[in-house]
C-alpha positions as CSV (number, residue, x, y, z in Angstrom):
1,X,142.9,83.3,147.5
2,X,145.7,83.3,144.8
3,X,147.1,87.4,144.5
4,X,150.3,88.4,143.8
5,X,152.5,87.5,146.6
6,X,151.6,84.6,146.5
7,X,151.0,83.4,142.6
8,X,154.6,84.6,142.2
9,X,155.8,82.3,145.4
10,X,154.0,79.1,144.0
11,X,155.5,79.9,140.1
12,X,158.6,79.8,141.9
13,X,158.7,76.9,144.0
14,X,157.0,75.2,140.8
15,X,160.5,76.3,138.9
16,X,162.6,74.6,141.7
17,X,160.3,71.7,142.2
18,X,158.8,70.2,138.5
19,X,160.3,72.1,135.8
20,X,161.7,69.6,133.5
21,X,159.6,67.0,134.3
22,X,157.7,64.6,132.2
23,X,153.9,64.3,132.3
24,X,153.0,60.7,132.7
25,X,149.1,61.1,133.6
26,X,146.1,63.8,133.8
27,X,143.2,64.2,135.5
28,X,140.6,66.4,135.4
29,X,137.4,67.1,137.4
30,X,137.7,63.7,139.2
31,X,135.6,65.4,142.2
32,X,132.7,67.5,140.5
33,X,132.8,70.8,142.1
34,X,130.1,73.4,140.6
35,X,132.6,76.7,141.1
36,X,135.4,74.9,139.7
37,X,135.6,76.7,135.9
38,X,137.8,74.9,132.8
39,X,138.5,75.9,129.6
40,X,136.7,73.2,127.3
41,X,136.5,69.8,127.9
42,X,138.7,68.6,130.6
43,X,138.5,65.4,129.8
44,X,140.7,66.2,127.1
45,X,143.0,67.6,129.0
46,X,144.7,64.4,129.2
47,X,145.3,64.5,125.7
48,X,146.7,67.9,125.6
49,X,149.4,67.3,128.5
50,X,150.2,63.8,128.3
51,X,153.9,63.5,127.3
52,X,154.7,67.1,127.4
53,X,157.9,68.3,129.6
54,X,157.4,71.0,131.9
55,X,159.1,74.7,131.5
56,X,158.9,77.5,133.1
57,X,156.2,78.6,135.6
58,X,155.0,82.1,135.8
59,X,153.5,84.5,138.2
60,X,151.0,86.6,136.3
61,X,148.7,88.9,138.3
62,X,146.2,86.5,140.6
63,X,147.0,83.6,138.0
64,X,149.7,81.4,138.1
65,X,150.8,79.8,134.6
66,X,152.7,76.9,134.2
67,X,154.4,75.9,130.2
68,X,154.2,72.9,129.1
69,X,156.0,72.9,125.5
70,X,153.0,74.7,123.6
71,X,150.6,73.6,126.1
72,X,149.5,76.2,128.7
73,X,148.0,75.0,132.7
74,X,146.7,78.0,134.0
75,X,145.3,78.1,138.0
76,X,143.8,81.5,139.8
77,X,141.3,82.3,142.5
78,X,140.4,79.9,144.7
79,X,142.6,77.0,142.9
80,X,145.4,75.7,145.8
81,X,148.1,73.8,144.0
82,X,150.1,71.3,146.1
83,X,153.0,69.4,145.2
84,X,153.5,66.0,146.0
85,X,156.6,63.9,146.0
86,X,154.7,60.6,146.5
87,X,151.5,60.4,143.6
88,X,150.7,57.7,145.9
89,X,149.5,60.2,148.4
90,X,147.2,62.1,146.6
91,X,144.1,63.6,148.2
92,X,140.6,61.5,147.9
93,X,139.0,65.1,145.9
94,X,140.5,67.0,144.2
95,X,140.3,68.7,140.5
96,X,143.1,68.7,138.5
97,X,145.8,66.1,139.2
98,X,149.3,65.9,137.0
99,X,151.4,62.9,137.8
100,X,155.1,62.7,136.5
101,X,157.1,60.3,135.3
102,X,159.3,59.8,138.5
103,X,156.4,59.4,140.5
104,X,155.5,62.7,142.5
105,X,152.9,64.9,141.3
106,X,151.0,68.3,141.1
107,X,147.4,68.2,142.3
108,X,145.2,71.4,142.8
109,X,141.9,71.6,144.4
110,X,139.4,74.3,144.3
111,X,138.1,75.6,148.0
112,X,135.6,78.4,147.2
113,X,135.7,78.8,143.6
114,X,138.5,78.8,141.1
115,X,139.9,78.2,137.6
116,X,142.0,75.3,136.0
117,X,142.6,75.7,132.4
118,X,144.3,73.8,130.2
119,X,145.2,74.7,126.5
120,X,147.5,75.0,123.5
121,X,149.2,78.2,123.1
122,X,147.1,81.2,121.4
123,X,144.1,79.7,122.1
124,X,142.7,81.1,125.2
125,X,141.8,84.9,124.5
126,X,140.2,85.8,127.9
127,X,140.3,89.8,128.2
128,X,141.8,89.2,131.8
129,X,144.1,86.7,131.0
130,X,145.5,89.1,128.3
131,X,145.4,92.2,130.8
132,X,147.6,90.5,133.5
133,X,150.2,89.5,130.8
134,X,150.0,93.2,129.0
135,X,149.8,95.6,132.0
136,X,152.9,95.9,134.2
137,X,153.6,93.6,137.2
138,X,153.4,96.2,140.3
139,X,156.9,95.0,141.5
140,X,158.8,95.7,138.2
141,X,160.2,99.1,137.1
142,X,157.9,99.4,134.1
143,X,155.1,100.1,137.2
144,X,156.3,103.6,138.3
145,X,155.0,106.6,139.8
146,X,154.1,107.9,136.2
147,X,152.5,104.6,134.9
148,X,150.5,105.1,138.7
149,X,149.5,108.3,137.7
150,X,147.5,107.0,134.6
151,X,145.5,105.2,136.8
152,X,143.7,108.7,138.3
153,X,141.1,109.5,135.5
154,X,138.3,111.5,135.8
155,X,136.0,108.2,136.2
156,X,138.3,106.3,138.7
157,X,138.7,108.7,141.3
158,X,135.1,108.9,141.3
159,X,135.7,105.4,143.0
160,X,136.5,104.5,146.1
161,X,140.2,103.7,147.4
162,X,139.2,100.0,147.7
163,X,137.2,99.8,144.1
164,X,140.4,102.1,142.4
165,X,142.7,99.5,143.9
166,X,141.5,96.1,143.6
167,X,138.3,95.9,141.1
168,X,138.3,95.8,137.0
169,X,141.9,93.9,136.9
170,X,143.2,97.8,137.1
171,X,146.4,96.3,138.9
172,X,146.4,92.5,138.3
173,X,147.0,90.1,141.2
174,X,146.2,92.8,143.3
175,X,143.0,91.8,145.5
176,X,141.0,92.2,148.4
177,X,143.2,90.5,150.4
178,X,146.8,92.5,150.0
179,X,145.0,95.8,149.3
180,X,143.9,95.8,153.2
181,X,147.7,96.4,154.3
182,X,148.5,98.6,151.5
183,X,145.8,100.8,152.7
184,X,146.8,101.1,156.2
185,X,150.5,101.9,155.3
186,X,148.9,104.5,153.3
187,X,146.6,105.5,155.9
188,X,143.7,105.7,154.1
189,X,139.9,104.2,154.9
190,X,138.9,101.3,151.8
191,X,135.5,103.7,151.3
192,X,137.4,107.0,150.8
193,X,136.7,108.3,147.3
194,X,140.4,108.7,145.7
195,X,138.9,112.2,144.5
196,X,139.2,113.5,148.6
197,X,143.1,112.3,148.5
198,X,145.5,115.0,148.3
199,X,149.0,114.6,145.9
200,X,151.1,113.4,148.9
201,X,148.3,111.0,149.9
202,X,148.1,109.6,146.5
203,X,151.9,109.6,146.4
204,X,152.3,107.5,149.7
205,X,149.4,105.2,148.3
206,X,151.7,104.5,145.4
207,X,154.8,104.0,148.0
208,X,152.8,102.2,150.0
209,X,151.6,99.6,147.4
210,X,154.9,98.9,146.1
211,X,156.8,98.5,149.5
212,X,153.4,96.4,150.9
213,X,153.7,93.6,148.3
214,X,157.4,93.6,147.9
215,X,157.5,93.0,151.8
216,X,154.5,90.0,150.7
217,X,156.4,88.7,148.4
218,X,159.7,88.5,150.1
219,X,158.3,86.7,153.0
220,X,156.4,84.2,150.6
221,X,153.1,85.3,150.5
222,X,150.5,86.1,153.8
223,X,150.1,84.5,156.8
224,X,146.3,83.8,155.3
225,X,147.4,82.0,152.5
226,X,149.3,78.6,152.1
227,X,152.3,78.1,149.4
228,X,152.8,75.1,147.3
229,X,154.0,72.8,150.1
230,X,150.6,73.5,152.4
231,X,153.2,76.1,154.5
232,X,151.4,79.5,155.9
233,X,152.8,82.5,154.0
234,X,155.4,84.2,156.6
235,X,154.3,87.9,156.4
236,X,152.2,88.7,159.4
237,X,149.3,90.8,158.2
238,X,148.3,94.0,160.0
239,X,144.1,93.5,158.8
240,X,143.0,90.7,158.3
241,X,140.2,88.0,159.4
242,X,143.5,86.9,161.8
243,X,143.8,90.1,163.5
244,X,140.1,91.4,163.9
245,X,139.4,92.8,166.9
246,X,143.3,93.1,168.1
247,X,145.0,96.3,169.2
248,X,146.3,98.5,166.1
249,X,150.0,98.3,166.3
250,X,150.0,102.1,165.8
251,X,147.7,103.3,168.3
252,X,146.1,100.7,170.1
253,X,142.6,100.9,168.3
254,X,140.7,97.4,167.8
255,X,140.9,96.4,164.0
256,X,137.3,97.1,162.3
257,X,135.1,94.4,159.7
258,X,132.7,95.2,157.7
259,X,131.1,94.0,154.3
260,X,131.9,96.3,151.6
261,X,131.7,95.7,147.1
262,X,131.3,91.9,147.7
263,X,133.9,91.5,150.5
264,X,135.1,92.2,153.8
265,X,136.8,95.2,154.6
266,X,139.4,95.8,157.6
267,X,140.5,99.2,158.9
268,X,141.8,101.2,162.0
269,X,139.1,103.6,163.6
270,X,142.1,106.2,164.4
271,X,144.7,105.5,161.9
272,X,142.1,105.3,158.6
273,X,139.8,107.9,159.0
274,X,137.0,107.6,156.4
275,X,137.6,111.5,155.1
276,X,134.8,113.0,153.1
């Protein structure tokens, strides 16, 4: 699934690879998929692309957002995008498909469930969409310890260090997936209530976070996830469904699962001790 690390690896291989390219063709929804999501009609979405020359692609939260003059594509979730140098070589399914003009192409295809939306500029006014362009990106300086701070209300650290971390878009493009590592740099268990952590525990959870993800992102996303080429990421996760059961690398412990708010959960016995 698309979070940070690795939305901001794709937008910028999609910078190096198809900016400035010309859209020659569009399709949309060519295999039927019922989790795949669009904005409108996407049959129309050849209309509103064709023509148009690629600009810059962004990283935003768990969504990746490619320009397109006034024209917005916008993937996230479960939406893998691939380039293609040869649109001869395109995939039997797939749901949204962008050939260029000198022949290569963009194709994305939805695994799980994802989104692939296509409009003009100012038209899309999804509350999530706007959060992940308003809030501060966790890697830039605008997301400091002070702005971290904010976060601790009197209803969130009610909430668990999982649910504070990675539920409600509170930090977009941080998910499930990257807050497993950021929780065992931080030593803390995904079910402790933030409430229980004391200043320098909440202090290393905010060091932890931003070292975790810039570490991610440098390495070009998680060994779990694939970049726009179909390579693994290169940062070896610590928890993860690749390392379940293997020795903790601190103390030897086996890495825990278990099911927890709608996802899987992966923790040291020793390390992340549940607290109170």
């Amino acid at each position: 699934m698309l979070e940070l690390p690795e939305s901001t690896t794709v937008a910028q291989q999609l910078n190096e690879t198809i900016r400035g390219k010309t859209i020659r063709r569009v399709i949309a929804n060519h295999s039927a998929h019922k989790f795949a999501f669009y904005y409108g009609d996407p049959s129309g979405y050849d209309d509103l692309l064709r023509g148009r020359t690629v600009g810059d692609s962004t990283g935003i939260g768990a969504m990746v957002e490619i320009a397109a003059g006034n024209r917005r594509v916008v993937v996230g979730d479960g939406a893998a995008l691939r380039f293609l140098g040869d649109a001869g070589k395109v995939p039997e399914k797939h749901q949204l498909l962008l050939e260029f003009e000198d022949g290569s192409a963009l194709v994305c295809s939805v695994q799980m469930y994802g989104f692939l939306l296509v409009f003009a500029e100012g038209d899309y006014d999804d509350k999530y969409y706007r959060s992940a362009w308003a809030k501060p990106q966790p890697l830039t300086a605008a997301f400091d310890r002070s702005y971290f701070e904010g976060l601790r209300t009197e209803q969130t650290v009610r909430l668990s260090a999982k649910a504070f971390l990675a539920t409600e878009q509170r930090i977009p493009g941080l998910g499930n997936g990257v807050l497993q590592d950021i929780l065992f740099h931080a030593r803390i268990h995904p079910r402790r209530r933030v409430e229980t952590l004391s200043e320098s525990e909440y202090d290393g959870l905010f060091h932890a976070l931003r070292a975790t993800l810039a570490d991610m992102t440098a390495m070009g996303g998680r060994d779990t996830e694939k970049d726009l080429f179909g390579h693994i990421g290169g940062y070896q996760t610590i928890l993860s469904k690749n390392t379940l059961g293997t020795p903790c690398p601190v103390c030897g412990a086996p890495v825990q699962k278990a099911a927890y708010l709608g996802g899987a959960i992966y923790w040291c016995p020793v390390c992340q001790l549940p607290g109170e």
